[in-house]
DSSP file (Angstrom, degrees, kcal/mol; ACC not computed):
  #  RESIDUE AA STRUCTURE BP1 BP2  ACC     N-H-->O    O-->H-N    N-H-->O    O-->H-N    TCO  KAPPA ALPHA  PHI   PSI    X-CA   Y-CA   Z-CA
    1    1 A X              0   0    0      0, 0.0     5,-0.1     0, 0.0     0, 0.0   0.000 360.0 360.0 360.0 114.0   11.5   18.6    6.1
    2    2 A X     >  -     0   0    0      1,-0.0     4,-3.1     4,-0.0     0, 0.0   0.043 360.0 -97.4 -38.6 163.9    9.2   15.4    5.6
    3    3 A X  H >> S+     0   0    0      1,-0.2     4,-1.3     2,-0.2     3,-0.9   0.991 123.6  52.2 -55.6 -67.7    5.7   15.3    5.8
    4    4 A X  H 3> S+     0   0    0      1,-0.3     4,-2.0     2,-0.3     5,-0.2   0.706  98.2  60.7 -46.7 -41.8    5.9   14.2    9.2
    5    5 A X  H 3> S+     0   0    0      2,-0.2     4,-1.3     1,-0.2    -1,-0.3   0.854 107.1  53.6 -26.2 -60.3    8.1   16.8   10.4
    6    6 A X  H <X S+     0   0    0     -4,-3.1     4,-0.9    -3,-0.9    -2,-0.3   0.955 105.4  46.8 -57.1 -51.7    5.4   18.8    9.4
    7    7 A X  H >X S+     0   0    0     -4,-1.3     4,-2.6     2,-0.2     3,-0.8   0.895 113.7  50.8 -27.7 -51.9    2.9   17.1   11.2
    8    8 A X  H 3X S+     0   0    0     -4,-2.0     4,-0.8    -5,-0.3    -1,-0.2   0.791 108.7  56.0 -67.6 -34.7    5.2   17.2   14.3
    9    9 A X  H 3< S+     0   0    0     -4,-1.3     6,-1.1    -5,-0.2    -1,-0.3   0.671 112.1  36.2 -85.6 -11.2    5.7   20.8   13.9
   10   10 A X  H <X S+     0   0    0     -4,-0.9     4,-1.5    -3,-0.8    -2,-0.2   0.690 113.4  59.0-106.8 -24.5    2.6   22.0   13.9
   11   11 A X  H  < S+     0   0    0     -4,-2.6     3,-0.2    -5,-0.2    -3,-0.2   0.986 125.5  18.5 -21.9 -66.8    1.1   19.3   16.7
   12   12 A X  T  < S+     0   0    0     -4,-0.8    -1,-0.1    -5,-0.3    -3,-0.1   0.510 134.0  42.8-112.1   3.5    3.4   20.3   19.3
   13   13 A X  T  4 S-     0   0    0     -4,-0.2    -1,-0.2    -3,-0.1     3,-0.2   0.306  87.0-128.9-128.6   4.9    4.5   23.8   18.0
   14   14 A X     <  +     0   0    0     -4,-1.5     2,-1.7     1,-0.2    -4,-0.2   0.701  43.3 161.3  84.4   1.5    1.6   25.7   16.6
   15   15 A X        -     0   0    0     -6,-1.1     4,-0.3     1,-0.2    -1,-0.2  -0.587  28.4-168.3-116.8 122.8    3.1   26.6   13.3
   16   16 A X  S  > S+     0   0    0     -2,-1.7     4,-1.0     2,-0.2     3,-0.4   0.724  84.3  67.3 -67.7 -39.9    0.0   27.5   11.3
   17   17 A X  T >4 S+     0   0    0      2,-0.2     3,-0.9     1,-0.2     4,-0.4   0.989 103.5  43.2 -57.8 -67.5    3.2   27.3    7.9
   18   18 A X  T 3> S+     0   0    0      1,-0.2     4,-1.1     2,-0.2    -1,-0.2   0.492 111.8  47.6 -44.3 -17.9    3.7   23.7    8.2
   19   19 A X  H 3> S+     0   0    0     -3,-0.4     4,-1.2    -4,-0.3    -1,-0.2   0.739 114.6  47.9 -96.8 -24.4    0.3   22.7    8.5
   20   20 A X  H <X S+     0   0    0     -4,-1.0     4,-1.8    -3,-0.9    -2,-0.2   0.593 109.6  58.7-102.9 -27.9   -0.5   25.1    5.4
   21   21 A X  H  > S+     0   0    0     -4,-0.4     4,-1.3     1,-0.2     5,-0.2   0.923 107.6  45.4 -77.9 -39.0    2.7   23.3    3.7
   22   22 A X  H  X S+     0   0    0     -4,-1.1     4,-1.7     1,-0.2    -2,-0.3   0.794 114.6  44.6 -81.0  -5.3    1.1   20.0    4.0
   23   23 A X  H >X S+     0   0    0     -4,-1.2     4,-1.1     1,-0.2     3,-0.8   0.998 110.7  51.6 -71.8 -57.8   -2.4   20.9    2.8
   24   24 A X  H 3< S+     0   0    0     -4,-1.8    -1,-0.2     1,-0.3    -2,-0.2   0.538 112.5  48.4 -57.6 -18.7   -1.3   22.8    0.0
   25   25 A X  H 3< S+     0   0    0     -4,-1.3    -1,-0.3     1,-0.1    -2,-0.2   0.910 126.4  26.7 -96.2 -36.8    1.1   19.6   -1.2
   26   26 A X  H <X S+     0   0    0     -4,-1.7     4,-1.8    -3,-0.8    -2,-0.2   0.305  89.1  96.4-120.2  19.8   -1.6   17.1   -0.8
   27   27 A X  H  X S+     0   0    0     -4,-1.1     4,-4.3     1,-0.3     5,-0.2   0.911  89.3  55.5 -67.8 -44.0   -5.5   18.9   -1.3
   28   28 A X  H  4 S+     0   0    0      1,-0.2    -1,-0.3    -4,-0.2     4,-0.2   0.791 107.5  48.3 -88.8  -1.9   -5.6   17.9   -4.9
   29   29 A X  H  > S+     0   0    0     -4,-0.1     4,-1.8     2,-0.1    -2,-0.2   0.756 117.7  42.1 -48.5 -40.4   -5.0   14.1   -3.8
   30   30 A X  H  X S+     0   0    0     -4,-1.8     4,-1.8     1,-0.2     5,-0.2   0.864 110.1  50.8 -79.5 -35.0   -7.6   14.3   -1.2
   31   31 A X  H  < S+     0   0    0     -4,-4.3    -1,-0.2     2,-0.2    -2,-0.1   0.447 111.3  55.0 -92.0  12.2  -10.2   16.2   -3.1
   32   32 A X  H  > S+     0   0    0     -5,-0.2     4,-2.2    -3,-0.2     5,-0.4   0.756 112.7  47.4 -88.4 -54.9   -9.7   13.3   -6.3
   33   33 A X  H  < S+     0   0    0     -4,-1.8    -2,-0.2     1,-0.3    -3,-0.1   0.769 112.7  37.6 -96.9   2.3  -10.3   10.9   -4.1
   34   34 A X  T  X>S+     0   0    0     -4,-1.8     4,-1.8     3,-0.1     5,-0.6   0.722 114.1  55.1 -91.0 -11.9  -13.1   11.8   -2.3
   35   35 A X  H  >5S+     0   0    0      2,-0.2     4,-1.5    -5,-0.2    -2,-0.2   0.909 110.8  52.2 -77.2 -21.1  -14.9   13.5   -5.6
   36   36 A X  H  <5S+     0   0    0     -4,-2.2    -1,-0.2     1,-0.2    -3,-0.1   0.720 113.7  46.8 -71.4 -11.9  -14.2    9.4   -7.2
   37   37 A X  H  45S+     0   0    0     -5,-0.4    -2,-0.2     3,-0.1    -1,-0.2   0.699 130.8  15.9 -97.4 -18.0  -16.0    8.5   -3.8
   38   38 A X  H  <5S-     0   0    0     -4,-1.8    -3,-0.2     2,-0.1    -2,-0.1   0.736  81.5-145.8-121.0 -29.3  -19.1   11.0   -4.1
   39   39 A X     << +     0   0    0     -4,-1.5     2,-0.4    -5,-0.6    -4,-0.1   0.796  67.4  98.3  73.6  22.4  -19.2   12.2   -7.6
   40   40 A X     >  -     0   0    0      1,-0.1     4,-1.8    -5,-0.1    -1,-0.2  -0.987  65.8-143.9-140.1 158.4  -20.4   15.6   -6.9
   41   41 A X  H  > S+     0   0    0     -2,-0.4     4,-1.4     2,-0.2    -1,-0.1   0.905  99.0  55.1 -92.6 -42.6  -17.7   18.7   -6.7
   42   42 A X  H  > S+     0   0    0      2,-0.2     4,-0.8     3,-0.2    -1,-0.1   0.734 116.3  39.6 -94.2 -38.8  -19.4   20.7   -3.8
   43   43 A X  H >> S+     0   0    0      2,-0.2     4,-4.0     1,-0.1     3,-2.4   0.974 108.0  56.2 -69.3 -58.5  -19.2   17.4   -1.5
   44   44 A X  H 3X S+     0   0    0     -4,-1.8     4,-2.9     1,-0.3     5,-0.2   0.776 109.8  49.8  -5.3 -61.8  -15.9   16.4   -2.6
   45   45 A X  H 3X S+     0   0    0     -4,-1.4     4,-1.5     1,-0.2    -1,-0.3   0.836 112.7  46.4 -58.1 -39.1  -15.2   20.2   -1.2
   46   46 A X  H <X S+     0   0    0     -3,-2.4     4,-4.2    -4,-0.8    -1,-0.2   0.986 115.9  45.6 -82.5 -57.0  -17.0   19.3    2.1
   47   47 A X  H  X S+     0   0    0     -4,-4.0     4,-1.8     1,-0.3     5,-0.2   0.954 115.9  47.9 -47.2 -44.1  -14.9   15.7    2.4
   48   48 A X  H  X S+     0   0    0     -4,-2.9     4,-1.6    -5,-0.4    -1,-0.3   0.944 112.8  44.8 -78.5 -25.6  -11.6   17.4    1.5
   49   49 A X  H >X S+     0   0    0     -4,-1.5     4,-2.0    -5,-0.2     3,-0.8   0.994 111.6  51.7 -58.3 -62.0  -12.0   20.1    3.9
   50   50 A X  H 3X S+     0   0    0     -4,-4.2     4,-2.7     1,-0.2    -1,-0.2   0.738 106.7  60.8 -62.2 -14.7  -13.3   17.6    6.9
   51   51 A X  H 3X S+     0   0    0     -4,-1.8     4,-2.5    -3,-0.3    -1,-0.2   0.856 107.1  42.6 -67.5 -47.1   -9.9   15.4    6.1
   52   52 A X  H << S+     0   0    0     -4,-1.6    -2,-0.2    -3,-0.8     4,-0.2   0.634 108.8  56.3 -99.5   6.6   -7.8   18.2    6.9
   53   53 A X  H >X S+     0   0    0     -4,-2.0     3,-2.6     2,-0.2     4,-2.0   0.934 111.9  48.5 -59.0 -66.3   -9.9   19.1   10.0
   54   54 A X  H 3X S+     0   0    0     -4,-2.7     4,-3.3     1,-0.3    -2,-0.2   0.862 108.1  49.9 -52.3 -42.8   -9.2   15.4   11.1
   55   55 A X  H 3< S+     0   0    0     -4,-2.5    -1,-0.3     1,-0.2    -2,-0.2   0.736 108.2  54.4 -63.5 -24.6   -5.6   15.5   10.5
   56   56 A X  H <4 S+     0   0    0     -3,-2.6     3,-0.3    -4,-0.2    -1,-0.2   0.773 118.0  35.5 -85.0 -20.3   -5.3   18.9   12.6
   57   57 A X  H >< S+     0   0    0     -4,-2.0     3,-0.7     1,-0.2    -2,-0.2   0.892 117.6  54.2 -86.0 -31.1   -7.0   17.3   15.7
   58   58 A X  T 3< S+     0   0    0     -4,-3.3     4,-0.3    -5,-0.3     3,-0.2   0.203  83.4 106.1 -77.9  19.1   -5.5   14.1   15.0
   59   59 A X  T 3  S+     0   0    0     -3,-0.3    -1,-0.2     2,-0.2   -48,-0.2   0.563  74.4  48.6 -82.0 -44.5   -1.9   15.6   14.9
   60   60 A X  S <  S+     0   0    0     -3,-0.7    -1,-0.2    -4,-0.2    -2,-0.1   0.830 102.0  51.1-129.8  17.8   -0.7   14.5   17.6
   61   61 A X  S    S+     0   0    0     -3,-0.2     2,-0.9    -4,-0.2    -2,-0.2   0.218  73.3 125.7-130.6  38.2   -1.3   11.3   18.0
   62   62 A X        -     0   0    0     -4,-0.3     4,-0.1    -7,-0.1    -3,-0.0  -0.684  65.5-113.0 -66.5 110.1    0.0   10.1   14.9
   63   63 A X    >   -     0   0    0     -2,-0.9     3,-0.9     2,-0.1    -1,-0.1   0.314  20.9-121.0 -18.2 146.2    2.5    7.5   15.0
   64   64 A X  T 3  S+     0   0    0      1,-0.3     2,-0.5     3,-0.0    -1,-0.1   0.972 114.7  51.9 -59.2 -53.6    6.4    8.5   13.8
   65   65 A X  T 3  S+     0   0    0      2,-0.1     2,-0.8   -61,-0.0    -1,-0.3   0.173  88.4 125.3-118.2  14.2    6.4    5.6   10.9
   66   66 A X    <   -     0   0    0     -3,-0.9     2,-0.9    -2,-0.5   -62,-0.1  -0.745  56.5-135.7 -66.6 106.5    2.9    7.1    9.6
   67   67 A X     >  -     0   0    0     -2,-0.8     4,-4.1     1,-0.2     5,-0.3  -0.283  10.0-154.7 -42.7  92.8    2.7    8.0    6.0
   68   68 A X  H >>>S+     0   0    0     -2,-0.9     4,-3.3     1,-0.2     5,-0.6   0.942  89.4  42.9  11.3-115.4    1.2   10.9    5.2
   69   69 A X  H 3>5S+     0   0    0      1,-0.2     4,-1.6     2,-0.2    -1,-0.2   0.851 116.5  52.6 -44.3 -36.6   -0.1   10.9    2.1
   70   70 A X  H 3>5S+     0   0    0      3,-0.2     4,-1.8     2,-0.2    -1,-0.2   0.732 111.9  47.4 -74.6 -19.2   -1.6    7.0    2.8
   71   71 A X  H <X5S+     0   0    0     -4,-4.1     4,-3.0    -3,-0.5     5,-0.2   0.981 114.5  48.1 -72.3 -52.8   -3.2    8.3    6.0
   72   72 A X  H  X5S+     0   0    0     -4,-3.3     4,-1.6    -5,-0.3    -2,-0.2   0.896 111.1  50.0 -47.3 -42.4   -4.7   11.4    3.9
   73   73 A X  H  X<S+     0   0    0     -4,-1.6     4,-1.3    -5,-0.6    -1,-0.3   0.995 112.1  47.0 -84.3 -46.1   -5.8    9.3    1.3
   74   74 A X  H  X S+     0   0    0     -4,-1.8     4,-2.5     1,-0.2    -2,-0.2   0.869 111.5  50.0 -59.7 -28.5   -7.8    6.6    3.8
   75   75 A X  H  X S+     0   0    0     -4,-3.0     4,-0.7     1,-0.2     5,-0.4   0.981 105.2  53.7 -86.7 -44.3   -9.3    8.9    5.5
   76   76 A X  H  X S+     0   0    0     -4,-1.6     4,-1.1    -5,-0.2    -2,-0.2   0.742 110.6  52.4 -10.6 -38.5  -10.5   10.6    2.3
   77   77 A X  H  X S+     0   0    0     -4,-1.3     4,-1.7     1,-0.2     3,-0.2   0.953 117.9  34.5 -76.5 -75.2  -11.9    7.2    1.5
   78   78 A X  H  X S+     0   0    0     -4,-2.5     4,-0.5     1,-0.2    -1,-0.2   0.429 114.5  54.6 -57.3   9.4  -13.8    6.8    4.9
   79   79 A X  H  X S+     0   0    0     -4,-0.7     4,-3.5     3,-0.1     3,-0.3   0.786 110.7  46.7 -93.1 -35.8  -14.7   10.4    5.3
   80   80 A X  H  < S+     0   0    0     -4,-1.1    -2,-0.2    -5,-0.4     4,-0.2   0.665 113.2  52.4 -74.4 -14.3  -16.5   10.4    1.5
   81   81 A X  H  < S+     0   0    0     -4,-1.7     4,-0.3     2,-0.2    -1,-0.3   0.894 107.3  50.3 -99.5 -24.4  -18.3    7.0    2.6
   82   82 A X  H >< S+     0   0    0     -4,-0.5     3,-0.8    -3,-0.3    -2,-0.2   0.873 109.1  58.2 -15.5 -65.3  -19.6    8.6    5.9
   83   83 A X  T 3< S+     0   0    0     -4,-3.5    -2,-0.2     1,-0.2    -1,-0.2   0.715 104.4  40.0 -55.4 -31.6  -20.7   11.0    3.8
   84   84 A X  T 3         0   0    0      1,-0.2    -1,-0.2    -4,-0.2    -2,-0.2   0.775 360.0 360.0-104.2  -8.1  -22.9    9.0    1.3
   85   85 A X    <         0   0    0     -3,-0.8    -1,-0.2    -4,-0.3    -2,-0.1   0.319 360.0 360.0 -40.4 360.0  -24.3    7.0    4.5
């Protein structure tokens, strides 16, 4: 199963596993690039957390052809520059 699969399996089916697969494959990508965007380890924590908030509300209307990992990492970028606003 793709990333997207997962996404699609926990959107529209609830399952708490998939959503858990994709954090667990891509947290230390999200929390590198928001600690290179804030420089502090306890925001970093705040940014990567709020990434994968957005990605559970935003679940189900992500596009088929989306990447993953490039959506995780832009919104990492923009959450950590919110952040320093």
């Amino acid at each position: 199963m793709d990333d997207m699969e997962r996404v699609r399996e926990y959107a529209f089916r609830g399952s708490e596993e998939a959503f858990a697969t994709l954090v667990s494959r891509h947290i230390n990508m999200v929390y590198s690039v928001a600690l290179r965007h804030v420089g502090n380890p306890h925001s970093a924590q705040d940014v990567t957390q709020a990434v994968f908030i957005i990605l559970a509300r935003k679940s189900r209307s992500l596009r088929q052809e989306t990447t993953i990992s490039g959506w995780l990492f832009q919104t990492a970028r923009l959450t950590a520059a919110n952040l320093l606003r």
